[in-house]
C-alpha positions in Angstrom: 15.1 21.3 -15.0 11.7 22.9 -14.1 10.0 21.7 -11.0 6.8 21.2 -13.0 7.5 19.6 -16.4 4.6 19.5 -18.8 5.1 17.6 -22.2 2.5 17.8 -24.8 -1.0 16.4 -23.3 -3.2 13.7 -24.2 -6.5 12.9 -24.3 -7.5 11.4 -20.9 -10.9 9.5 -20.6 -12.8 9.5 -17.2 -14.5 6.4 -15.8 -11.6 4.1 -16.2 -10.8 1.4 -14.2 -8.1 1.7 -11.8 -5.1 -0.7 -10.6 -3.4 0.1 -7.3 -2.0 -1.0 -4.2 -3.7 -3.4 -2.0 -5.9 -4.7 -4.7 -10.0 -3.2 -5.2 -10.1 0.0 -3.4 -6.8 -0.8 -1.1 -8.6 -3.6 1.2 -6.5 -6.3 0.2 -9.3 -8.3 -0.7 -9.1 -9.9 -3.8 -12.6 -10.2 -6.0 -11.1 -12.7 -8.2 -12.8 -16.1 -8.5 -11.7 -19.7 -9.8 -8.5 -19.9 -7.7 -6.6 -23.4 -6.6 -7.9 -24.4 -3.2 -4.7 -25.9 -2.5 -0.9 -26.1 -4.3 1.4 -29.2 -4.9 4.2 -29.5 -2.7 6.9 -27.5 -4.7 4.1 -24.4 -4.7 1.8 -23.9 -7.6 3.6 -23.4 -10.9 6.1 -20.9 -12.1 4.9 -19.2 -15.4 7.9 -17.1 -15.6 10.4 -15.0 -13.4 12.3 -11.4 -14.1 15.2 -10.6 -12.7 16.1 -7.5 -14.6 14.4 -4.9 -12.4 16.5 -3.2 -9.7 15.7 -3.7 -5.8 12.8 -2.0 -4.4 9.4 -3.6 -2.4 7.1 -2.1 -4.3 4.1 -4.7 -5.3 2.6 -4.6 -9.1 -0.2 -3.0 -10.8 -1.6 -3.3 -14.1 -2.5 -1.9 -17.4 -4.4 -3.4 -19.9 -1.7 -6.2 -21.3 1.3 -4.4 -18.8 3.1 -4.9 -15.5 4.0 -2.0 -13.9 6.7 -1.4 -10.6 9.0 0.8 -9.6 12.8 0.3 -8.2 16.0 2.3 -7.4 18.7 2.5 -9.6 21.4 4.8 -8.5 20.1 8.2 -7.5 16.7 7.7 -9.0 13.5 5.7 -9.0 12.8 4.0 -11.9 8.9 3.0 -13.3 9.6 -0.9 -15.4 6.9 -1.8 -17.9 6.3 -5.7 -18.3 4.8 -7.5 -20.6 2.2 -10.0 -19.8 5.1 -12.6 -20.1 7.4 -11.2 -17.9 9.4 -9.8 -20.5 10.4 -6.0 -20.5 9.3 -3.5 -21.9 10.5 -0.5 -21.4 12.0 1.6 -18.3 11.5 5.1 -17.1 13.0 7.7 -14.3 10.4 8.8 -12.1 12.2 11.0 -9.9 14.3 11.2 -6.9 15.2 8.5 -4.9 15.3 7.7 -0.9 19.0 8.5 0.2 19.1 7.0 3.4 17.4 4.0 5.7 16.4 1.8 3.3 16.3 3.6 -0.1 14.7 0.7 -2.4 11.8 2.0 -3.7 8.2 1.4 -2.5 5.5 3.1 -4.2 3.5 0.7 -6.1 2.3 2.6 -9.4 -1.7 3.4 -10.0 -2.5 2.9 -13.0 -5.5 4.4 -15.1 -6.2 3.6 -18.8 -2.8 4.1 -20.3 -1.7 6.3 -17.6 0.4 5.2 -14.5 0.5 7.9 -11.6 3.8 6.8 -9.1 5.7 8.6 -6.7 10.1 8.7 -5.9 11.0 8.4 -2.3 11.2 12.0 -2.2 8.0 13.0 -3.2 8.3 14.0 -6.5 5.7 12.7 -8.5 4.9 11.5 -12.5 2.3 11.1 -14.2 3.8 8.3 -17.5 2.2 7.1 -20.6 1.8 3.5 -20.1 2.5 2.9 -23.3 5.8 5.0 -24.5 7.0 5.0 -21.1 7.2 9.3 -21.8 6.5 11.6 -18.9 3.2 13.3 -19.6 4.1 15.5 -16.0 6.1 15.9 -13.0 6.0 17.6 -9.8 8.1 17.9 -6.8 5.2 17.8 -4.9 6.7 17.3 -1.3 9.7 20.1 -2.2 7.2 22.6 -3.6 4.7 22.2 -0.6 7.3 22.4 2.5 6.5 18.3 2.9 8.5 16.3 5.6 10.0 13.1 5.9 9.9 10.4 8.4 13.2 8.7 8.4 12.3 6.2 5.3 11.0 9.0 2.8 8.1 8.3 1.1 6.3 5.2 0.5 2.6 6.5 -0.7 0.9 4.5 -3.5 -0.7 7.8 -5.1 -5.1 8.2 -5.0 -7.0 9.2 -7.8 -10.4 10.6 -7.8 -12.0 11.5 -10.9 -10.0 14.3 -12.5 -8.2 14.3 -9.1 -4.8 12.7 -7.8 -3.9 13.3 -3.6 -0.9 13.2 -2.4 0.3 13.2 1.3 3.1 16.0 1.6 2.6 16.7 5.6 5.2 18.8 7.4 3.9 22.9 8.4 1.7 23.9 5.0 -0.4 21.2 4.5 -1.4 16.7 4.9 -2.6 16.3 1.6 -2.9 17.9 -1.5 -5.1 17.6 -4.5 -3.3 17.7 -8.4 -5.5 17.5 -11.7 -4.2 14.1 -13.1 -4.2 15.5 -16.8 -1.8 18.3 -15.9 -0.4 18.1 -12.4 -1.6 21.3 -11.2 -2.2 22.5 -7.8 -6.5 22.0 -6.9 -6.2 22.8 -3.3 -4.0 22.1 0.0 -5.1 20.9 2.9 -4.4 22.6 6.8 -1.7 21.4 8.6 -1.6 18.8 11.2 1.9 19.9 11.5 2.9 16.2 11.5 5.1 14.0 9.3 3.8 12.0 6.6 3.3 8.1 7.1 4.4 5.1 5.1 1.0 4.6 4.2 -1.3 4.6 1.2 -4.5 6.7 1.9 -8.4 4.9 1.3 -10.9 6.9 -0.3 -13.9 6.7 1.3 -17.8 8.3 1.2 -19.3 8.9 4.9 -22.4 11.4 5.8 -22.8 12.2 2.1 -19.6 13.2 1.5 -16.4 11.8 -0.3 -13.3 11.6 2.5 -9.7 10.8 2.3 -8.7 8.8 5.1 -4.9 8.7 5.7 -2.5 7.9 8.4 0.4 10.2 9.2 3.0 9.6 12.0 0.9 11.1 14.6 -2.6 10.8 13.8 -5.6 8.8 11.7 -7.3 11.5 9.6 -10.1 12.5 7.1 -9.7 15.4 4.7 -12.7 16.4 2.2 -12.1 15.5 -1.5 -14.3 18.6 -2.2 -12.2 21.1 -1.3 -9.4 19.7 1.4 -11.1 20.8 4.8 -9.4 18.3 7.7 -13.1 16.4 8.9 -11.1 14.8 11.9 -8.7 13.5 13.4 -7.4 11.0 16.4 -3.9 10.8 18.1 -2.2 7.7 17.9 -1.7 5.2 21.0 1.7 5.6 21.7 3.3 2.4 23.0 4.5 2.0 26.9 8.1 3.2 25.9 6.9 6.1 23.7 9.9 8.7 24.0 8.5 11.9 22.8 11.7 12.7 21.1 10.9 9.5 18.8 8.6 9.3 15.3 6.4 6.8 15.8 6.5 5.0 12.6 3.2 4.4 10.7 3.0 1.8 7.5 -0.4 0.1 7.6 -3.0 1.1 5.2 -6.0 1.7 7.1 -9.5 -0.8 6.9 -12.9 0.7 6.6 -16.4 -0.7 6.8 -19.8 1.0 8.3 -18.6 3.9 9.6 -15.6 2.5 11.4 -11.6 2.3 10.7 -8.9 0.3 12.1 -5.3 1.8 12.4 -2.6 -0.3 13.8 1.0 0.2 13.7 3.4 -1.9 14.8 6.2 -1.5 17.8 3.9 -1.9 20.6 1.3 0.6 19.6 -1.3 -2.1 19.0 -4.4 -1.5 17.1 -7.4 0.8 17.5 -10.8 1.0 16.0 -12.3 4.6 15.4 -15.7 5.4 14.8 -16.9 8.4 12.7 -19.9 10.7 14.0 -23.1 10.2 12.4 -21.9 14.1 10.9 -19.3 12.8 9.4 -17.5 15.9 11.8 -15.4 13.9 14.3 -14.3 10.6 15.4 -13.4 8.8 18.4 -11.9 5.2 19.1 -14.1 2.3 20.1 -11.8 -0.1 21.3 -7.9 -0.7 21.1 -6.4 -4.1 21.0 -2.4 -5.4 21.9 -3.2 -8.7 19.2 -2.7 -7.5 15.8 0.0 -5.0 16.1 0.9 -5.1 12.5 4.3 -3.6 11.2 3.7 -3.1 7.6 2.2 -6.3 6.2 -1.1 -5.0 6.0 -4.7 -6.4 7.4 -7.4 -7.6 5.4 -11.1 -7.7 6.7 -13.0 -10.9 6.3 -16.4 -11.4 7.0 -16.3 -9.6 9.9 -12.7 -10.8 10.9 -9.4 -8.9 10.9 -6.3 -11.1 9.8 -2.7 -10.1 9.7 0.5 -10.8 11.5 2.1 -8.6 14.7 5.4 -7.3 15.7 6.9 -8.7 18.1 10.4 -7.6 17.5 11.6 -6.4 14.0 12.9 -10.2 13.2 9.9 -12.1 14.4 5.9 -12.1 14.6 2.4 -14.0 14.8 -0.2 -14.1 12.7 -3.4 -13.5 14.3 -7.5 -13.3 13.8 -9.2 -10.5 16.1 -13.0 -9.2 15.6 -13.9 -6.7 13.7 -16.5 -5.5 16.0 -15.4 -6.0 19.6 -11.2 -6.8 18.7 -11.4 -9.9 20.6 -8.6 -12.6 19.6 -9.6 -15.7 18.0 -6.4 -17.0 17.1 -2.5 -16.4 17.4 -0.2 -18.6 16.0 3.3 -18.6 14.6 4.3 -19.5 11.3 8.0 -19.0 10.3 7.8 -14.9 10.2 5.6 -11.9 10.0 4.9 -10.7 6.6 2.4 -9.2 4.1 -1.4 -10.9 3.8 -3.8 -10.5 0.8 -7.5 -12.6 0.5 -9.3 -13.9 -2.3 -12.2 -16.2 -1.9 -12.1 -17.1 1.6 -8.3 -18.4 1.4 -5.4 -16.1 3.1 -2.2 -15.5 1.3 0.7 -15.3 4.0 4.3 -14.0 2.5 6.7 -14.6 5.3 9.4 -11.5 5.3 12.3 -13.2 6.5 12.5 -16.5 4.2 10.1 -15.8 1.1 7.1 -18.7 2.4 4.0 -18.8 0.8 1.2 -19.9 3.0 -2.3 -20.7 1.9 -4.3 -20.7 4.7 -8.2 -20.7 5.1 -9.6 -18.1 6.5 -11.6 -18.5 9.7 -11.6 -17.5 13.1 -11.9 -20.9 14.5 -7.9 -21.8 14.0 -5.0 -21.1 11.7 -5.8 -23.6 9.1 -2.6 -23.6 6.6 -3.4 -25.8 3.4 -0.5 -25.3 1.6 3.3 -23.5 1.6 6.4 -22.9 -0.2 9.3 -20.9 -0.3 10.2 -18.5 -2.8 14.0 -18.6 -3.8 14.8 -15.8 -6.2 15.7 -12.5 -5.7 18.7 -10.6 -4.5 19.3 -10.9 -0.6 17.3 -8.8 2.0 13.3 -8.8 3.6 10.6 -10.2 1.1 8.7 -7.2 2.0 6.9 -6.4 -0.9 2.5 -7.4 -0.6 1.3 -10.3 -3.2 -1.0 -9.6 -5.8 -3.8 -11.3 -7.6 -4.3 -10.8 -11.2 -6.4 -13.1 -13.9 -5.1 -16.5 -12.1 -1.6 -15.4 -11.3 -0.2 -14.7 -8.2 2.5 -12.2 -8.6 5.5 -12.2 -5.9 8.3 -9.7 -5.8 11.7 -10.1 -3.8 13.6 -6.9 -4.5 15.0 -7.6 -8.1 13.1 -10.7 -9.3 9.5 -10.9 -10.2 7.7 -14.2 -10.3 4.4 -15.1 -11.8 2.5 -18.3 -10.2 -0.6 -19.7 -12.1 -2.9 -20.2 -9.6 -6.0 -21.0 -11.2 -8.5 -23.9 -11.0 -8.5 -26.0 -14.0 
């Protein structure tokens, strides 16, 4: 089997819009509008559940009347194509699979037009027709560019560009790579950093009039030039009290930007820090650090000028918290059944407990932990509710490894 299989192209149209992980460009932040303010009791209702997909925590994205997400069946990662309804459609091998800690899959598909861009937990990457479910290309993009592994593979949600797709190899060649998404061929490597790729989905940002990838790997936060891949900057991680050198420090948390400024935090008693870019656009240097909001892959979400999310406190247990943006002061800590994943839409806070499956709705200020509304999702096979929640025309869309579960959450 070639490393690089082409089948015959299509026509690809620029300027499309894009669904991906984290919601619009990765913040978490939902822009939809008209949602329930508060649920009933039992939770808001169930339009339909799925329980044919095998186990992964990927989240979903979205074509124009799909559902796209990945899982791991066997020896291989798998791309499943829902209907609107929740019924399937059709099912697709995307590559190979994660063969040791946790091997479910995790890459949550981008989608663009009829196209859907995903990665397998070991890097090898697919570009499928969202319509046929037929490979348009592959590439094993972390075997063919001497990419590394942390010791849960790869978990990257992939980043288009224009006519560009990045990808986060790491290792002693290069941190990130750039592919034409019509064809899958090489545009350029970055340098090396000679570090191991995160569990992390980069952001795409534009900075001192240039466009910048900002990415976390296991040992640093940094930017690399859409242009042409030339490494901007980059900042060490904090390493926690106990920090054995020996040890990877283990990275999941897509970064926040706003004005200049990006929060990295990690989980395991590194904490969070906030790092501020040169007016050049050259270097970077933290601001502040903060011991609150140590999150361990839930995510954050920025909200009017407040970062919420939930720590670590050990792997079984966490708090949610509220720190500032600008100084990261605390403004609230508070524990509500477990730590989990957090998305935002119009001012309201969407807590997924890990451990359990609860739904929080909570309002989102810095003045208190104001929960409106829970309950507790039940379906699914065993193990961590771990993938995020996503917002999509009035339904909120919850995943627990095998079952997905569509709640109509709007106003009425």
């Amino acid at each position: 089997m070639p490393l690089l299989m082409l089948v015959s192209l299509p026509i690809f149209v620029q300027a499309q819009a894009t669904s991906e992980w984290r919601e619009a460009n990765r913040t978490g932040v939902s822009a939809e509008t008209g949602l329930l303010k508060s649920w009933p009791a039992t939770g808001p209702a169930l339009l339909w559940s799925n329980t044919e997909l095998s186990n992964g925590y990927a989240s979903v994205s979205f074509g124009k009347s799909t559902i796209y997400t990945t899982g791991t069946k066997d020896s291989v990662d798998v791309l499943y194509a829902l209907g609107l309804d929740g019924r399937m459609l059709w099912q697709t091998v995307i590559g190979r699979a994660w063969n040791e800690s946790f091997p479910d899959s995790r890459a949550t598909p981008t989608v663009e037009g009829n196209f859907v861009y995903t990665s397998s937990g070991y890097g090898d990457l697919a570009c499928i027709d969202g319509t046929t479910g037929k490979a348009v290309w592959s590439y094993k993009a972390s075997e063919l560019n001497k990419g590394t592994y942390g010791k849960w593979g790869i978990a990257e949600s992939l980043l288009l560009d224009g006519n560009k797709l990045y990808f986060s190899p790491g290792g002693p060649e290069t941190m990130t790579i750039a592919l034409d998404k019509t064809t899958g061929n090489l545009l350029w490597k970055s340098a090396s950093l000679n570090d191991k790729p995160g569990y992390v989905s980069p952001i795409l940002i534009e900075y001192a009039g240039k466009k910048c990838i900002v990415n976390v790997s296991l040992g640093h936060v940094y930017a690399v030039d859409a242009a042409n891949g030339d490494i901007l900057w980059k900042v060490d991680h904090i390493r926690p009290p106990s920090y054995n050198p020996s040890w990877d420090l283990i990275k999941c948390v897509t970064p926040l930007y706003h004005d200049g400024m990006v929060y990295a935090t990690g989980g395991y008693n590194t904490g969070g820090m906030m790092i501020k870019i040169a007016g050049d656009g050259k270097s970077a240097a933290v601001a502040w650090t903060d011991t609150v909001l140590d999150v361990h892959h839930g995510g954050a979400v920025l909200v009017n000028g407040f970062i919420y999310g939930s720590n670590w406190l050990n792997n079984s247990t966490g708090n949610w918290c509220c720190i500032e943006w600008e100084t990261g002061k605390k403004r609230w800590e508070e524990h509500w059944n477990c730590k989990g994943a957090i998305i935002s839409a119009e001012g309201m806070l969407y807590l997924y407990d890990e451990k359990k499956g609860n739904v929080g709705l909570v309002k989102a200020t810095p003045e208190k932990f104001d929960l409106v509304s829970s309950f507790q999702v039940t379906q699914g096979a065993s193990g961590p509710f771990w993938a995020h929640p996503v917002i999509r025309n009035g339904v909120l869309y919850l995943r627990h490894n095998n079952a997905l579960m569509a709640y109509d959450i709007k106003q009425r």
